[in-house]
C-alpha positions in Angstrom: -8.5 -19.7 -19.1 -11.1 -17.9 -16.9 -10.5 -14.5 -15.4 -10.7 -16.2 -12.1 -8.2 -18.6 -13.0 -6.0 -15.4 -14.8 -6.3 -13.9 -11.1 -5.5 -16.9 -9.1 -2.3 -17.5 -11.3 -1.3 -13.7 -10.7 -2.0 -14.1 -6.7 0.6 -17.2 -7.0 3.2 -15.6 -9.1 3.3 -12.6 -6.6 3.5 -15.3 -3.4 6.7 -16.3 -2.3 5.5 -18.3 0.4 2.4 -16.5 1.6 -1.1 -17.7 0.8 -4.5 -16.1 1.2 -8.3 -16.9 1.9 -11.1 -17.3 -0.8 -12.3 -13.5 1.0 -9.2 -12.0 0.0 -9.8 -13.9 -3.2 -13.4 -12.3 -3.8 -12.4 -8.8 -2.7 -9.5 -8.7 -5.1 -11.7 -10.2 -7.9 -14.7 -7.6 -7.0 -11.8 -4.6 -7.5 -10.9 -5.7 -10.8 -14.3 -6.8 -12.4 -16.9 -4.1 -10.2 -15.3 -1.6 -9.7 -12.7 -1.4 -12.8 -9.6 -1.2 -10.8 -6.3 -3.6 -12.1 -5.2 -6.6 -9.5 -2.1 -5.0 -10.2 -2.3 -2.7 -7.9 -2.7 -4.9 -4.8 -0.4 -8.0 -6.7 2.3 -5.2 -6.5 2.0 -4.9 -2.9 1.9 -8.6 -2.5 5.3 -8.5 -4.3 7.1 -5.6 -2.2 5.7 -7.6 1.3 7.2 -11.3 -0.1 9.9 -9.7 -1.0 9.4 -10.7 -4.9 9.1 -7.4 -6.4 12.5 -5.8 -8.1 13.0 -1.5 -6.6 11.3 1.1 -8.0 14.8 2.2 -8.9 17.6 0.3 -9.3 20.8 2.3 -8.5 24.7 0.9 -8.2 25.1 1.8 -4.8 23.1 2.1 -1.9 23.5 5.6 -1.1 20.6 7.6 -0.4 19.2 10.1 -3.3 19.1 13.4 -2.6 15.5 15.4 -3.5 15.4 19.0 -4.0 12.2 20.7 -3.9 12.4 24.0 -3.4 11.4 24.6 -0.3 14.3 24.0 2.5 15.9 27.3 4.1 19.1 24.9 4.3 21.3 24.1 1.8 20.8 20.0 2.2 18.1 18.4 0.2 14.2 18.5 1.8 14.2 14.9 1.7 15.8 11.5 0.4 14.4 9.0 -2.4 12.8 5.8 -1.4 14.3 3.2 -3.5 12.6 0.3 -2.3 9.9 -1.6 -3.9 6.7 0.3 -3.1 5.6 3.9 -3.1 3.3 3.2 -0.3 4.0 3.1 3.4 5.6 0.0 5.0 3.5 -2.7 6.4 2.3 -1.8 10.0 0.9 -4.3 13.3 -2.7 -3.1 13.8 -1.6 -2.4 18.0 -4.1 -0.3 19.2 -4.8 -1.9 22.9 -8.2 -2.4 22.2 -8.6 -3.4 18.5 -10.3 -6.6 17.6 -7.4 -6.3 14.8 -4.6 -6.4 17.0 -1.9 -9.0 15.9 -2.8 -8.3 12.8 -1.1 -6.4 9.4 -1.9 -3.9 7.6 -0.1 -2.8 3.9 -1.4 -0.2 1.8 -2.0 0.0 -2.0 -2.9 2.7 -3.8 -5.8 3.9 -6.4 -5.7 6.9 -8.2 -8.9 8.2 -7.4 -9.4 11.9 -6.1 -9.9 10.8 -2.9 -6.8 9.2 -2.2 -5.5 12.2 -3.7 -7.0 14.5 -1.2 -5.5 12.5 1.1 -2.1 12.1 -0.2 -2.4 15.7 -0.4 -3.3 17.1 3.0 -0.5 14.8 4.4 2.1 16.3 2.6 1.1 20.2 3.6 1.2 19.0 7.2 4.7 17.6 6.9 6.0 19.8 4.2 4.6 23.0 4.7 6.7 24.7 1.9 4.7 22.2 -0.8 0.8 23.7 0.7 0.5 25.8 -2.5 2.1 23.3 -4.3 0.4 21.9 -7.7 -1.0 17.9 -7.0 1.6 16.8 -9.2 4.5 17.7 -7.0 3.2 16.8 -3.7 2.4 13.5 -5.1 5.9 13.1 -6.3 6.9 14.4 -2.5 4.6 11.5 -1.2 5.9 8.4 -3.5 10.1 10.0 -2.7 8.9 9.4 0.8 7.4 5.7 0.0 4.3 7.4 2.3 1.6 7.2 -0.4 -1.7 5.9 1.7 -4.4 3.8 0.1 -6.5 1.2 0.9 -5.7 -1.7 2.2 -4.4 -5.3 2.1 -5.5 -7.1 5.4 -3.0 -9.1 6.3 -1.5 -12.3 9.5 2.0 -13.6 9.7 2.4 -16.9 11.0 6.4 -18.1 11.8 7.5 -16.4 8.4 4.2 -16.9 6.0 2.1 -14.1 5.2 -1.9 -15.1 5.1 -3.4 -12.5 2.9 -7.1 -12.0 4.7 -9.0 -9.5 2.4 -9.3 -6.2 1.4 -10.5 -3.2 3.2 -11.3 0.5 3.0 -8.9 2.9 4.6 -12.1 4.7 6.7 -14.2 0.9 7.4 -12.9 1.3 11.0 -11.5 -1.7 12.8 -15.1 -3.3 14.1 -16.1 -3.0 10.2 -13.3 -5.0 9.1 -13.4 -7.6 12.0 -16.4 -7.9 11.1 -16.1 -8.6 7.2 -13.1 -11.2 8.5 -15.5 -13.0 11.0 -18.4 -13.6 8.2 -15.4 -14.7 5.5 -17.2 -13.2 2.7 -17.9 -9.7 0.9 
């Protein structure tokens, strides 16, 4: 079996109903054999948005899990554990009024690269203060309890229930960029 085929068979597994373009295709294949980075990462995703992919954290109840980190005057926790599927934010409508995107989705997935830890990073000391000072380690744990860890992302059109999977895209192309890349259908 080609790595091609590998891939295609992983994209399927990870569909429920969805289905994708040959540009989401490339880009995904161009992540994993360019630039060294696992499909894994975005066939995760793929999971947690068809609603395939098991919790992070299976628990007996559905009570929400207290997170201590130091840093609350209070006595109550600073904030609650994310149990679903993804570490990552939620899938979001691209809805700014005058985006050639809008109508369309947008789900993260994440890489670690230093980057996306600077990122991760600076969001966390302008929510959580307390954690500024705090070692990488810990405000990425702050980030993933949230389920807010940003990334890159998976491009994205839902059509009466069915995900179509467009391509991939760099958190800082810039809407034009990627309407762009979508209107030429290849890298």
């Amino acid at each position: 079996m080609t790595d091609k085929e590998k891939l295609k068979n992983g994209i399927k597994e990870s569909l429920k109903n969805g289905k994708y373009e040959e540009l989401f295709f490339e880009d995904l294949f161009h992540l994993w054999k360019v630039d060294g980075i696992s499909p894994e990462v975005v066939l995760r995703e793929l999971r947690a948005i068809e609603g395939t992919e098991e919790s992070l954290l299976i628990m007996d109840n559905d009570e929400p899990i207290p997170v201590w980190f130091g840093g609350s005057d209070s006595t109550g926790p600073d904030m609650f554990l994310k149990t679903g599927p993804s570490a990552t934010k939620d899938a979001t409508e691209f809805n700014k009024k005058n985006s050639p995107l809008k109508g369309l989705w947008h789900k993260h997935y994440y890489i670690h690269q230093t980057d996306f830890l600077n990122e991760n990073t600076k969001n966390v000391a302008r929510k959580h203060p307390f954690l500024k000072n705090a070692p990488p380690i810990m405000q990425m744990m702050a980030r993933i309890t949230e389920g807010a860890v940003t990334g890159e992302w998976i491009i994205f059109r839902k059509d009466d229930g069915i995900n179509t999977y467009l391509c991939l895209a760099k958190h800082n192309d810039g809407d034009e960029k990627i309407h762009e890349k979508l209107k030429r259908g290849h890298r």
